[in-house]
MOPAC internal coordinates of N, CA, C and O (Angstrom, degrees):
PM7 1SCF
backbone

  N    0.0000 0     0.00 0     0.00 0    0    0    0
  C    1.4493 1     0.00 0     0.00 0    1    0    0
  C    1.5340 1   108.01 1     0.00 0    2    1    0
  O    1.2310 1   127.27 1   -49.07 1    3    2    1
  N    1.4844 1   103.62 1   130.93 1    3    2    1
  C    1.8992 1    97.42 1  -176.28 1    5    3    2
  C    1.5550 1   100.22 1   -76.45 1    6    5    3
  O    1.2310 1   132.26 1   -15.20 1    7    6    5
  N    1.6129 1    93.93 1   164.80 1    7    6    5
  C    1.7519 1   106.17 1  -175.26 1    9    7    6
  C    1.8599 1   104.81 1   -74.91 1   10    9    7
  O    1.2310 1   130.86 1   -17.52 1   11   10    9
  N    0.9596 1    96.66 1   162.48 1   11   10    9
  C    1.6393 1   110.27 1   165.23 1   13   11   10
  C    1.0441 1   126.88 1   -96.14 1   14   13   11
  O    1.2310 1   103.81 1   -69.24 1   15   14   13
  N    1.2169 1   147.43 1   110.76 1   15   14   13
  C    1.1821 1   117.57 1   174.73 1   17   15   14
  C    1.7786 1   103.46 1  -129.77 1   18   17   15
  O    1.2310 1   128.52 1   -43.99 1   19   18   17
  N    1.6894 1   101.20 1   136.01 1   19   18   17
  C    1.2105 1   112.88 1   155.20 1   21   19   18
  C    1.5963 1   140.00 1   -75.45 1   22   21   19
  O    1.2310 1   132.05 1   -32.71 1   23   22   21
  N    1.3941 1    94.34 1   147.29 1   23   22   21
  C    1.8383 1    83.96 1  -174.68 1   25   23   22
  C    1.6302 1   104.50 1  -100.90 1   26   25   23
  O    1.2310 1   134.11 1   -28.13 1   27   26   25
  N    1.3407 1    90.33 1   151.87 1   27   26   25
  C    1.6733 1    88.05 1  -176.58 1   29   27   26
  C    1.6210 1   130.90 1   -61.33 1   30   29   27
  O    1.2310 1   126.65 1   -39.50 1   31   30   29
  N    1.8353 1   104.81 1   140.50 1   31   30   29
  C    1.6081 1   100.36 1  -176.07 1   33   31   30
  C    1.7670 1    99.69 1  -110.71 1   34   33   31
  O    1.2310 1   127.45 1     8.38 1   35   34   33
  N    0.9550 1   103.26 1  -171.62 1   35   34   33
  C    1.4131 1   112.85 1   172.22 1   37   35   34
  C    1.2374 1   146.57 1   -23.88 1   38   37   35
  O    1.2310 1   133.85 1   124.12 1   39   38   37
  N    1.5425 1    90.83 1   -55.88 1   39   38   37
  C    2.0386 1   117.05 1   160.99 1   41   39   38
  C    1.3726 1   104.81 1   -49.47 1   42   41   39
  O    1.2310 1   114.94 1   130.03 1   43   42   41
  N    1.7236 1   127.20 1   -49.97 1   43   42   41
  C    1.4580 1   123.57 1  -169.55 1   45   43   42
  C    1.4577 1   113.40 1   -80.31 1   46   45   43
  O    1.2310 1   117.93 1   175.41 1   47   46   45
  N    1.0831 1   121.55 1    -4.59 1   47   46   45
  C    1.8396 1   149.75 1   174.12 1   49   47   46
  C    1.6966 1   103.90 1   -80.35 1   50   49   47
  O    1.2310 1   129.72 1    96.16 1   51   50   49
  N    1.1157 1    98.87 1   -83.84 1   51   50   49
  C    1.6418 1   114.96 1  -163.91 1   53   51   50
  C    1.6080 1   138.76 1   -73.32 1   54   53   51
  O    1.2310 1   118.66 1  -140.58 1   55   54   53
  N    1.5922 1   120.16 1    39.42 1   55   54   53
  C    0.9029 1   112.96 1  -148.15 1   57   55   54
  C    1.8923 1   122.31 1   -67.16 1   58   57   55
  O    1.2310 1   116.03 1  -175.86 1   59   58   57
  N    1.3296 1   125.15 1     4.14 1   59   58   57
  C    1.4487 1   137.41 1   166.81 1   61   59   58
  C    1.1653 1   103.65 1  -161.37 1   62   61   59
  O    1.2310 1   119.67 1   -51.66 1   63   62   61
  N    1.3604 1   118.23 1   128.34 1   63   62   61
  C    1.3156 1   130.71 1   170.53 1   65   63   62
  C    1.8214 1    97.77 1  -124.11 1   66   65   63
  O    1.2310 1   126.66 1   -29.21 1   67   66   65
  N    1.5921 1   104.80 1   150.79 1   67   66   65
  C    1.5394 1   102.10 1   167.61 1   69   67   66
  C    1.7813 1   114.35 1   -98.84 1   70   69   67
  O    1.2310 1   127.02 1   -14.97 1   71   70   69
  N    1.3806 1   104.10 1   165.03 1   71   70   69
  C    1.6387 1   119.48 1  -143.96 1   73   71   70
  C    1.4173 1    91.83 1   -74.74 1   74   73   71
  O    1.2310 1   121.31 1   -19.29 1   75   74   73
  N    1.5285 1   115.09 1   160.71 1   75   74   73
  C    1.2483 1   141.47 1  -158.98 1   77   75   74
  C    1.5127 1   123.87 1    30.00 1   78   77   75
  O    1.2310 1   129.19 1  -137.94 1   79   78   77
  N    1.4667 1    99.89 1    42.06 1   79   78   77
  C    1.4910 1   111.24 1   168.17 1   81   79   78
  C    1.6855 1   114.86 1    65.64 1   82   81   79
  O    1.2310 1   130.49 1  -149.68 1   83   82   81
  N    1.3681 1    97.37 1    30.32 1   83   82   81
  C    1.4454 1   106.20 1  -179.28 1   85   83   82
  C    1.6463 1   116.45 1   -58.63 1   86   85   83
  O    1.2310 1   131.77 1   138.31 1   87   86   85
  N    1.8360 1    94.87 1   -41.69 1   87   86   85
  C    1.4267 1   104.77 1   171.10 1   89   87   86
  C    1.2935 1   125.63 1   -51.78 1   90   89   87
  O    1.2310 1   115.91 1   163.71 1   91   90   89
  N    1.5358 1   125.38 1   -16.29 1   91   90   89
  C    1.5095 1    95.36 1  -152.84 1   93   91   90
  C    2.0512 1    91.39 1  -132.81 1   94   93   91
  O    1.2310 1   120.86 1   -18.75 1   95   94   93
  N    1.6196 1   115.95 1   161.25 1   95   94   93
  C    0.9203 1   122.93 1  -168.75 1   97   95   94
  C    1.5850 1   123.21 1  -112.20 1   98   97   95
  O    1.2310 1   105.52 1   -11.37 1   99   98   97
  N    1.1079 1   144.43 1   168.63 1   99   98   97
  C    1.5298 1   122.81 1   164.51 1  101   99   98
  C    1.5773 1   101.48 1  -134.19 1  102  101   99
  O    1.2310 1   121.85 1   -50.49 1  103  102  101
  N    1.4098 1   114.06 1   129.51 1  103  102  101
  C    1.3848 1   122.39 1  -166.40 1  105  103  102
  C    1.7521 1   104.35 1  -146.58 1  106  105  103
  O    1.2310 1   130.61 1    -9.31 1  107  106  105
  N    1.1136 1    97.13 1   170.69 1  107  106  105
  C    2.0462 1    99.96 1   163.04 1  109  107  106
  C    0.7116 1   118.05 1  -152.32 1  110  109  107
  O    1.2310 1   131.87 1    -7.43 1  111  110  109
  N    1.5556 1    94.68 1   172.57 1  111  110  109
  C    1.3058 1   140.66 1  -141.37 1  113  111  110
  C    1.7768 1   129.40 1   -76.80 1  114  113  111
  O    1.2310 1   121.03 1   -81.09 1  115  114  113
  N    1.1981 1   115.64 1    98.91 1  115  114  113
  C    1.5558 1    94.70 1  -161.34 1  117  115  114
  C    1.6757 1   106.74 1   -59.20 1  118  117  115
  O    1.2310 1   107.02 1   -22.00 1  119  118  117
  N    1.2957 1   141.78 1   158.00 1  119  118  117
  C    1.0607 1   165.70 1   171.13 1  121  119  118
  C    1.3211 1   101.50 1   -53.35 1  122  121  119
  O    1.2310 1   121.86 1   -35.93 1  123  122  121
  N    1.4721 1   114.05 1   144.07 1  123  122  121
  C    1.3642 1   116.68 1  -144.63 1  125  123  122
  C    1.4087 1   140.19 1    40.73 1  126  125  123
  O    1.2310 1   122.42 1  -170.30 1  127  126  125
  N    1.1060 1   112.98 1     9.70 1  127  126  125
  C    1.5926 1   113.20 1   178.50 1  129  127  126
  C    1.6888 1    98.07 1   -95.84 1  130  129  127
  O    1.2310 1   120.14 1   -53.04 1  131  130  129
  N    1.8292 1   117.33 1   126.96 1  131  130  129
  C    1.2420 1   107.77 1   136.24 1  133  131  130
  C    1.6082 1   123.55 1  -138.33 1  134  133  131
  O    1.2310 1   141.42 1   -36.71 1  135  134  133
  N    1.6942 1    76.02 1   143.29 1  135  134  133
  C    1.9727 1    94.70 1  -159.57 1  137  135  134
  C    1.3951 1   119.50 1  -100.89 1  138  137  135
  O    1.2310 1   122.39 1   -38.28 1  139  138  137
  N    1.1566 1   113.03 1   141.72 1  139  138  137
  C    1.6235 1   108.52 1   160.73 1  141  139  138
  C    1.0537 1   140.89 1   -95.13 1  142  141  139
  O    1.2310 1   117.53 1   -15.74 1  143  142  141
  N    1.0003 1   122.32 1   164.26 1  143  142  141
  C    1.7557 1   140.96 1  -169.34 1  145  143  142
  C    2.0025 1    87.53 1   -51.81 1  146  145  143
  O    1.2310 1   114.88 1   -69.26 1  147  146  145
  N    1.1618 1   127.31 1   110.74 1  147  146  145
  C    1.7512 1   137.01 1   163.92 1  149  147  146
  C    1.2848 1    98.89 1   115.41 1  150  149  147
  O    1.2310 1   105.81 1  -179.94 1  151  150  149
  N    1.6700 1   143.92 1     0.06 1  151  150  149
  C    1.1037 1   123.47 1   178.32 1  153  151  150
  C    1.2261 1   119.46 1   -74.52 1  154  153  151
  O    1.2310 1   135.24 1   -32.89 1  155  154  153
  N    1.5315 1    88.11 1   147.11 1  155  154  153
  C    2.4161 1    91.70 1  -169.37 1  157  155  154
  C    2.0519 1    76.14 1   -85.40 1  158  157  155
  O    1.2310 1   137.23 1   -16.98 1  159  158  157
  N    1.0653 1    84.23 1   163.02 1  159  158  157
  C    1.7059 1   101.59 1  -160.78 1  161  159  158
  C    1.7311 1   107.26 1  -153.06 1  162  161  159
  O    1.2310 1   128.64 1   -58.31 1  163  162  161
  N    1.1676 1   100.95 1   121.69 1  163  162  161
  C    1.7428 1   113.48 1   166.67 1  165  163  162
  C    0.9544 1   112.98 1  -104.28 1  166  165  163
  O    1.2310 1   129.16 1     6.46 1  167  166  165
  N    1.9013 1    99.96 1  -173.54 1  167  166  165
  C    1.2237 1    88.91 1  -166.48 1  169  167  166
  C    2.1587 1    96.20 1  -121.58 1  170  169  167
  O    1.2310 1   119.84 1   -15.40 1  171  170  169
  N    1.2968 1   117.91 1   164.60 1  171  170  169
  C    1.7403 1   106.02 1  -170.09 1  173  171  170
  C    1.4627 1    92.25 1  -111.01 1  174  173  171
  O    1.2310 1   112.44 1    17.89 1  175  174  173
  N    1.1392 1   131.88 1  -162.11 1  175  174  173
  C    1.5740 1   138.13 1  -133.93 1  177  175  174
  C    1.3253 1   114.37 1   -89.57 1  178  177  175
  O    1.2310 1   132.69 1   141.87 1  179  178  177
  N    1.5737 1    93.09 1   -38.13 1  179  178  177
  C    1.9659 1   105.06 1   164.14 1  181  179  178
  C    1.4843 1   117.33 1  -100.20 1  182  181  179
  O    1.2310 1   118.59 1  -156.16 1  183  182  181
  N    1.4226 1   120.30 1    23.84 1  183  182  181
  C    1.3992 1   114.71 1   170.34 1  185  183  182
  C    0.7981 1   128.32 1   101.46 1  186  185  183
  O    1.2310 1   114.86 1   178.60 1  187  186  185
  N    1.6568 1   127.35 1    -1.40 1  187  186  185
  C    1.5647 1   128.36 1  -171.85 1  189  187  186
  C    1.2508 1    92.40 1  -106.17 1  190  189  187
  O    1.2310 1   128.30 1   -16.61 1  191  190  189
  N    1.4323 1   101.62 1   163.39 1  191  190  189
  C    1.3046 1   124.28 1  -154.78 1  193  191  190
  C    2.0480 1    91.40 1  -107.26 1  194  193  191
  O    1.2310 1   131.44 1   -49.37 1  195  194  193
  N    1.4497 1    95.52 1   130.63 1  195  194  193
  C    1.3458 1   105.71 1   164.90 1  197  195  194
  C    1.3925 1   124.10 1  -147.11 1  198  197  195
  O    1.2310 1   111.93 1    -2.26 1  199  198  197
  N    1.4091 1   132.81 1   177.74 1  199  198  197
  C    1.2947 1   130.95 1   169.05 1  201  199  198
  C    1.4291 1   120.98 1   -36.04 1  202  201  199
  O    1.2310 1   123.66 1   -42.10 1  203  202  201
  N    1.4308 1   110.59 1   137.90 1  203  202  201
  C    1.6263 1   107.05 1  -161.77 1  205  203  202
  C    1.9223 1    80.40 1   -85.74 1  206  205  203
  O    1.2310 1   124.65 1   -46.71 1  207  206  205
  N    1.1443 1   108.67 1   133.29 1  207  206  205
  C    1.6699 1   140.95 1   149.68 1  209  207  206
  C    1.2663 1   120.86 1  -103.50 1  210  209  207
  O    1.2310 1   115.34 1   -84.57 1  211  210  209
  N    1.5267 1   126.45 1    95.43 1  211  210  209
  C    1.3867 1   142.89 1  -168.68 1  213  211  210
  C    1.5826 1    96.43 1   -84.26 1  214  213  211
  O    1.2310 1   112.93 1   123.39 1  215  214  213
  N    1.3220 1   130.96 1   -56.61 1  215  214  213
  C    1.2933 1   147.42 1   166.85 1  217  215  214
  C    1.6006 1   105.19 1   -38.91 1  218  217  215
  O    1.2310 1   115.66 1   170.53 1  219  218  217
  N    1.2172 1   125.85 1    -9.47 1  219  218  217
  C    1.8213 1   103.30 1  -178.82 1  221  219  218
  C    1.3205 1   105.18 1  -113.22 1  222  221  219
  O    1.2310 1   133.59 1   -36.14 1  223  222  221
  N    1.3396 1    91.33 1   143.86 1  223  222  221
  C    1.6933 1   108.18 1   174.01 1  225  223  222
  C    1.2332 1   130.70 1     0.96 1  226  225  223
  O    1.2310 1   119.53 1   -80.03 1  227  226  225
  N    1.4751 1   118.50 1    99.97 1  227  226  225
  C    1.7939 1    99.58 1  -173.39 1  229  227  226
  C    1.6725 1    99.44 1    85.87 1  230  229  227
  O    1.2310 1   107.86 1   167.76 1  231  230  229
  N    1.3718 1   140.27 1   -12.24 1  231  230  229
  C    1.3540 1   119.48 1  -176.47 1  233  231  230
  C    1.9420 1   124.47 1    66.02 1  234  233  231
  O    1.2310 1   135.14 1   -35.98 1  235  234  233
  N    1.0248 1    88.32 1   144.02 1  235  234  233
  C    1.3604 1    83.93 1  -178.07 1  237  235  234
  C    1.2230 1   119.75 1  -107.23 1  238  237  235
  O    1.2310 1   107.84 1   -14.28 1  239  238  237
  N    0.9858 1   140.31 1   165.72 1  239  238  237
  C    2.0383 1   135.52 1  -170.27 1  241  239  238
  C    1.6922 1   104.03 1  -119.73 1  242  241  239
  O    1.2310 1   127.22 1   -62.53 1  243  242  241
  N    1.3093 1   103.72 1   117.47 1  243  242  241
  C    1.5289 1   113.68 1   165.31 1  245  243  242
  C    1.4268 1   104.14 1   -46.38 1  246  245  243
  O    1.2310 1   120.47 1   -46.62 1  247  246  245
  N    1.5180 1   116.71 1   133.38 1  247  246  245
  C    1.1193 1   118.54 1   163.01 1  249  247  246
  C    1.7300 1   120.43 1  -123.85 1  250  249  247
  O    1.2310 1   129.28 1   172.83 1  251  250  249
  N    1.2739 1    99.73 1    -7.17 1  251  250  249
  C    1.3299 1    85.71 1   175.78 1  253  251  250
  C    2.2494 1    87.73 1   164.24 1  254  253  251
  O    1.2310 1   126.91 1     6.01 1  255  254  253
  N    1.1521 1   104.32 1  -173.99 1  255  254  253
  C    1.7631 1   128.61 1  -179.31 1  257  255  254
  C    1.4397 1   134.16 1  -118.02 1  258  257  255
  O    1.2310 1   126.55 1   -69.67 1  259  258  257
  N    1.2414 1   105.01 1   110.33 1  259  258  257
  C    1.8983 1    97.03 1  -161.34 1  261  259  258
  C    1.3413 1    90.63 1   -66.73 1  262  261  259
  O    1.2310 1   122.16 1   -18.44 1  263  262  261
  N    1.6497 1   113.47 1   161.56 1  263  262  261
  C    1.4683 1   122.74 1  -140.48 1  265  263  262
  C    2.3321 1    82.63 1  -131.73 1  266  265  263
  O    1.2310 1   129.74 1   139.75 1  267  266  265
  N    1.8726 1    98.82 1   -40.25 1  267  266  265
  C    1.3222 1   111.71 1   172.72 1  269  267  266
  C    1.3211 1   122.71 1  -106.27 1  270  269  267
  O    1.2310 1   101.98 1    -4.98 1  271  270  269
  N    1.2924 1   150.54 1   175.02 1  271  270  269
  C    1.0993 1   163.80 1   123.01 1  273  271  270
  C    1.4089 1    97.15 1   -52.29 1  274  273  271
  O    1.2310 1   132.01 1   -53.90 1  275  274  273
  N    1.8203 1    94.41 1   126.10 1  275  274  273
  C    1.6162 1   114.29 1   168.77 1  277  275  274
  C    0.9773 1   119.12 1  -144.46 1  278  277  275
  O    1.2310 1   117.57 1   -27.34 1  279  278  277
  N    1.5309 1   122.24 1   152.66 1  279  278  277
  C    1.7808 1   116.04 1  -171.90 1  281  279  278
  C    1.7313 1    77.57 1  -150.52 1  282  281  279
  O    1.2310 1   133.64 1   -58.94 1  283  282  281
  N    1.2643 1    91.25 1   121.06 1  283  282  281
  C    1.6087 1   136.28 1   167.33 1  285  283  282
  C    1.7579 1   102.12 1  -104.77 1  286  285  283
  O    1.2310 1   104.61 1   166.23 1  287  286  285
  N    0.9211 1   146.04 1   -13.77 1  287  286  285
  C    1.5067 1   140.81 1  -168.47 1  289  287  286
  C    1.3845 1   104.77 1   -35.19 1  290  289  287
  O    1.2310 1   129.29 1   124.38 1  291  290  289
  N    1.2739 1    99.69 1   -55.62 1  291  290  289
  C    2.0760 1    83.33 1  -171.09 1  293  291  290
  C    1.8058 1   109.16 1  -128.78 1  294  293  291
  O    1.2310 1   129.54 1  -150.04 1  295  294  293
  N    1.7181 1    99.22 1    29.96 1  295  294  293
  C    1.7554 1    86.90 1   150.56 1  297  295  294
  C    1.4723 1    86.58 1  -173.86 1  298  297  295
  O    1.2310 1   118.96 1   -17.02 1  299  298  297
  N    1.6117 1   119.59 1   162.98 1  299  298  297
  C    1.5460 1   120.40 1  -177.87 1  301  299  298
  C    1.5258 1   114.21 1   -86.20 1  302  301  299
  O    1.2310 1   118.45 1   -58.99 1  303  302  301
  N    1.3093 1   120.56 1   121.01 1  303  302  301
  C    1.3225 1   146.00 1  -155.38 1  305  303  302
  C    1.8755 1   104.59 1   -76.34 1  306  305  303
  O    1.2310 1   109.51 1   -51.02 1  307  306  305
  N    1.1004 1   137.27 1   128.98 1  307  306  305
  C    1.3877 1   107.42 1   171.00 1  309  307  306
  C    1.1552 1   119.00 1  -126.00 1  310  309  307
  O    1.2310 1   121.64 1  -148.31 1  311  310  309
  N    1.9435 1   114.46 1    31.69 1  311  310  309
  C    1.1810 1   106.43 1   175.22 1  313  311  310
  C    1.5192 1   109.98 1  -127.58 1  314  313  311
  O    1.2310 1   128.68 1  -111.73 1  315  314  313
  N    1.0248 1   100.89 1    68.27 1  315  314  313
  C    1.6814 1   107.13 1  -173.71 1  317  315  314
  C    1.6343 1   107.61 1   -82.02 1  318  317  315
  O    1.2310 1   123.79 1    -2.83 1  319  318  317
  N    0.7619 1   110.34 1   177.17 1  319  318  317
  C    1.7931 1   106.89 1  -150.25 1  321  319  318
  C    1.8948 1    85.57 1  -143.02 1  322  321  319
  O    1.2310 1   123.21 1   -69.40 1  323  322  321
  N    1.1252 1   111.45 1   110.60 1  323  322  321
  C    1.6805 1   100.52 1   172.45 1  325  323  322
  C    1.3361 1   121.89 1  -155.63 1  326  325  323
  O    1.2310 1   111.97 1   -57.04 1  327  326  325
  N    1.0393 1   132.74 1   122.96 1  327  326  325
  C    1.3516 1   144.82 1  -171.69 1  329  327  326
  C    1.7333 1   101.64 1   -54.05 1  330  329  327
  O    1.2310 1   129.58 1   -43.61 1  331  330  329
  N    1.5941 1    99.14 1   136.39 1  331  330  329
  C    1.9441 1    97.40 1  -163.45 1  333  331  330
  C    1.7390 1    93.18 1  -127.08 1  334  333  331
  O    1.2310 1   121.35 1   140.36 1  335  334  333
  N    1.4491 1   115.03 1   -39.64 1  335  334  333
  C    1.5370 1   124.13 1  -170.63 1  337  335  334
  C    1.1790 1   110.92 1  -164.10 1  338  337  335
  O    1.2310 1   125.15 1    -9.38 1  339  338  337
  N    1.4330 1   107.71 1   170.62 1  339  338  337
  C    1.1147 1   141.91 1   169.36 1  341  339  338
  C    1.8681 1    98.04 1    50.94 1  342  341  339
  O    1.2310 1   116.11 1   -85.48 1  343  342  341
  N    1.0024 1   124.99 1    94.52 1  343  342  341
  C    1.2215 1   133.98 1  -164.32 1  345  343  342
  C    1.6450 1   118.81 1   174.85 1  346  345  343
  O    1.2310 1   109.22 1    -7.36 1  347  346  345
  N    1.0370 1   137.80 1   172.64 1  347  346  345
  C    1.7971 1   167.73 1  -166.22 1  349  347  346
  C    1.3819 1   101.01 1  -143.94 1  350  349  347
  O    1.2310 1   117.41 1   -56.20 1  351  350  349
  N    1.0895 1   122.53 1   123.80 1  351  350  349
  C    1.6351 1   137.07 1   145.16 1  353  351  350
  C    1.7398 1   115.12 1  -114.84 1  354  353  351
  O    1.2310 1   127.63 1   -28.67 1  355  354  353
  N    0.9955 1   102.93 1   151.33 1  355  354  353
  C    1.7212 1   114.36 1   178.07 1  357  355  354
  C    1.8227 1    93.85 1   -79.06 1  358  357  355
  O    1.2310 1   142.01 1   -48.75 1  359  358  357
  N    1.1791 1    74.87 1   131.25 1  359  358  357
  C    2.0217 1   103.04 1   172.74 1  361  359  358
  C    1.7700 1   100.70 1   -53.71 1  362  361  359
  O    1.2310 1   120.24 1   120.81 1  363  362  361
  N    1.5817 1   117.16 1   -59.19 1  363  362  361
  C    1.5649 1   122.37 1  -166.20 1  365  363  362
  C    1.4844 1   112.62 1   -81.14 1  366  365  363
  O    1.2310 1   123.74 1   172.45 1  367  366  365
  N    1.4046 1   110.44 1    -7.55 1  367  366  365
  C    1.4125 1   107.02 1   177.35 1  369  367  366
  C    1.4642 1   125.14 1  -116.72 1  370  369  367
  O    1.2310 1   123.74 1  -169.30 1  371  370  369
  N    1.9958 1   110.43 1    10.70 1  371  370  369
  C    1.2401 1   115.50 1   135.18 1  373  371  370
  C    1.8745 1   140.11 1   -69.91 1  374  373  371
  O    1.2310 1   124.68 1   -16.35 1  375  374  373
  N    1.0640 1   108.63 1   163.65 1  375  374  373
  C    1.6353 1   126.38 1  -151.61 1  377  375  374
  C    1.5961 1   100.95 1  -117.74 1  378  377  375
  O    1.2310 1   123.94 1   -80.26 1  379  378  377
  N    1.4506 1   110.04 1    99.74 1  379  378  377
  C    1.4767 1   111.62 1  -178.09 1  381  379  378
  C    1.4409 1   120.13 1  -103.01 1  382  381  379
  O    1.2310 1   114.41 1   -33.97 1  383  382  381
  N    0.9304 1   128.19 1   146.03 1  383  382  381
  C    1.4766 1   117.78 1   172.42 1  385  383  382
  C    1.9144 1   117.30 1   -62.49 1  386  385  383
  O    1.2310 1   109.11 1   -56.92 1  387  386  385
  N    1.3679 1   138.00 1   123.08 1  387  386  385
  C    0.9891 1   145.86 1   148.17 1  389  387  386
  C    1.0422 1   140.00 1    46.69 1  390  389  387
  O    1.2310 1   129.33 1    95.94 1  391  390  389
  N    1.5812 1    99.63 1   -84.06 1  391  390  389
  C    1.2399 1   150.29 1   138.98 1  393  391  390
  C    1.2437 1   129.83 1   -30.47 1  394  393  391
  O    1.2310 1   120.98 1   128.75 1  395  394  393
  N    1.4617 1   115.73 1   -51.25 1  395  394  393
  C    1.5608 1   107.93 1  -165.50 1  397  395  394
  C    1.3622 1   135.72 1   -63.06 1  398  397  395
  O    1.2310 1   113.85 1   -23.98 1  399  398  397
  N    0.9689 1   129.24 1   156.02 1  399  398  397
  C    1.6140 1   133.94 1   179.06 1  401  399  398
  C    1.4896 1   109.22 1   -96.12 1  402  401  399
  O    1.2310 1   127.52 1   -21.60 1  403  402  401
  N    1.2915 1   103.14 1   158.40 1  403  402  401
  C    1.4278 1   113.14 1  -166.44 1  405  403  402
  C    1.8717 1    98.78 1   -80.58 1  406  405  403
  O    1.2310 1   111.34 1   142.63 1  407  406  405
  N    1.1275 1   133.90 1   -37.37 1  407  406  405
  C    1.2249 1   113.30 1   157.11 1  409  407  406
  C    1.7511 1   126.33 1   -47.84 1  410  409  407
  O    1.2310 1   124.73 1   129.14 1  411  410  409
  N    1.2000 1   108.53 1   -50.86 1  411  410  409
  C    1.4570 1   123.02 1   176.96 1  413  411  410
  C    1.5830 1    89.74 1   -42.24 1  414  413  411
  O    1.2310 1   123.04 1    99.85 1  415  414  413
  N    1.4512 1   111.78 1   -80.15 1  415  414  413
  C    1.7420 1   112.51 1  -151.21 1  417  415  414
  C    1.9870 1    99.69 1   -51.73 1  418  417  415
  O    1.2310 1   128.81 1   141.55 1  419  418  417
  N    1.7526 1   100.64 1   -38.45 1  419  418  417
  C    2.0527 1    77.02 1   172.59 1  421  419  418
  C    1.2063 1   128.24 1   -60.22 1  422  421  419
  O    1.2310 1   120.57 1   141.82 1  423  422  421
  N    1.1693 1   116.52 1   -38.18 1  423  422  421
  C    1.9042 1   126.78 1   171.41 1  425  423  422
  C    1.2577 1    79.82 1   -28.14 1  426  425  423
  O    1.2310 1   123.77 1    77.03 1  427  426  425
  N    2.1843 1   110.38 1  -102.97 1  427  426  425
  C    1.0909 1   123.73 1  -138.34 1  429  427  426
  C    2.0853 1   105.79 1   -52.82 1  430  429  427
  O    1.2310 1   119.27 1  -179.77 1  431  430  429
  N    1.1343 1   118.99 1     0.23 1  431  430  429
  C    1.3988 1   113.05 1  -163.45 1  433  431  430
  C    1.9149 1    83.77 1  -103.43 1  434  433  431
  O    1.2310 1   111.86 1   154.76 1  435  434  433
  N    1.3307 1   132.94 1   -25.24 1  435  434  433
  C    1.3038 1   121.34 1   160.86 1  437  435  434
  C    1.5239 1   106.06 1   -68.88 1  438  437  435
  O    1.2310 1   125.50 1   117.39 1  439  438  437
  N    0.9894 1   107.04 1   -62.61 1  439  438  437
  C    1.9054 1   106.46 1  -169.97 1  441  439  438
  C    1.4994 1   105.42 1   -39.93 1  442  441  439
  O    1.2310 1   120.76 1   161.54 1  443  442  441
  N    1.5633 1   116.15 1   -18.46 1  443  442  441
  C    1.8918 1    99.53 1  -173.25 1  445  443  442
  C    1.7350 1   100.57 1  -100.48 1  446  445  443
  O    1.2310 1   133.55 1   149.00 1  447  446  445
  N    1.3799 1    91.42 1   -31.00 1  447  446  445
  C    1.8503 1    98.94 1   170.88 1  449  447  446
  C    1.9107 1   109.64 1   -54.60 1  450  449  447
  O    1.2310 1   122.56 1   134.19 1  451  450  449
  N    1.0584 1   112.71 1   -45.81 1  451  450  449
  C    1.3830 1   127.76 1  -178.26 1  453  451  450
  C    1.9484 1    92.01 1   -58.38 1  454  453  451
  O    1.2310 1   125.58 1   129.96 1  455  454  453
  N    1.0464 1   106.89 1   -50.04 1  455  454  453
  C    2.1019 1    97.09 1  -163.73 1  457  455  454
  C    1.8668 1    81.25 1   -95.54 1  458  457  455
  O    1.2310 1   115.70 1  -158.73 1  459  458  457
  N    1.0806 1   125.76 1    21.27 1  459  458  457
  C    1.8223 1   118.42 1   161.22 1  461  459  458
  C    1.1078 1   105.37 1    68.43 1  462  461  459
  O    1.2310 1   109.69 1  -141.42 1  463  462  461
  N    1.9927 1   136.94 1    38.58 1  463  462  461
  C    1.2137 1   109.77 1   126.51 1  465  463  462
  C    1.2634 1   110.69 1  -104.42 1  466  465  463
  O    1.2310 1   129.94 1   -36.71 1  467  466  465
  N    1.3365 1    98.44 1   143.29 1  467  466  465
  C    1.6204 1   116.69 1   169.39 1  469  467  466
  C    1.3718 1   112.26 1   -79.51 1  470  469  467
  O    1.2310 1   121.95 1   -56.93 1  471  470  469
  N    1.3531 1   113.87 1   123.07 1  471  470  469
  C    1.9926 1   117.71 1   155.30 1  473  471  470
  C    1.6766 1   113.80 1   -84.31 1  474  473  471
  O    1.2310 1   125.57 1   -49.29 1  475  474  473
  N    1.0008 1   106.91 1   130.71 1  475  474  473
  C    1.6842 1   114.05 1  -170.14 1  477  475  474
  C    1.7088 1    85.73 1  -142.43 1  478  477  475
  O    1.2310 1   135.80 1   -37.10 1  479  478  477
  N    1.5571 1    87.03 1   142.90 1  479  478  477
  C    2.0701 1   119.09 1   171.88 1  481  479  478
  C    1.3968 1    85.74 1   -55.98 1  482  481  479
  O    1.2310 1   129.53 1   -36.41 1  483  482  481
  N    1.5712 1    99.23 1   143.59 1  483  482  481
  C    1.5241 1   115.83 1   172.54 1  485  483  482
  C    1.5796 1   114.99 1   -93.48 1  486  485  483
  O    1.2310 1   104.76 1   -50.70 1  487  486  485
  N    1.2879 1   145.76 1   129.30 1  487  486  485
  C    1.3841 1   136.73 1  -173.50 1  489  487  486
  C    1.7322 1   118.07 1   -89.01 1  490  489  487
  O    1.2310 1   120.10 1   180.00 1  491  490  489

């Protein structure tokens, strides 16, 4: 019998959030972006939140962790769901870009410590 495997939801994302959803934000999506449920996510020139790109010009600033899966591909989304503060996320069940370097990912892993979420090893 083949294995199953599930993809991660929320529970494997979120390990403390503070009460009455203080943690989390709703913003959008620039056009063409689609994201998944753990991506560290910035923000682009008018404010929407997209894939963090450490590699572009000037660097980009962690702002926070998509909380949903979103696909903006062919119009800008504006209910993106994303973790901003005061919160814990699991280290293995964030979404990095490709690319990045292990200096890059500490920056952006201070820049989310700095707005109070913490990344912590998953057990």
């Amino acid at each position: 019998m083949p294995a199953i495997h599930e993809t991660n939801n929320l529970g494997d994302l979120l390990k403390f959030e503070a009460p009455n959803l203080y943690s989390r934000d709703v913003a959008s999506v620039a056009v063409g972006q689609k994201l998944t449920l753990g991506a560290v996510v910035s923000l682009d020139a008018e404010g929407r939140l997209k894939a963090l790109t450490p590699a572009a010009e000037g660097g980009d600033t962690a702002v926070g962790v998509l909380a949903v899966s979103i696909d903006a591909t062919s119009a800008e989304r504006h209910d993106a769901l994303f973790i901003a503060r005061h919160a814990v996320v699991a280290s293995d069940a964030l979404i990095w870009p490709s690319d990045i370097t292990p200096e890059q990912k500490a920056a952006a892993m201070a820049q989310l410590k700095a707005r109070g979420v913490l990344v912590r090893a998953s057990a």
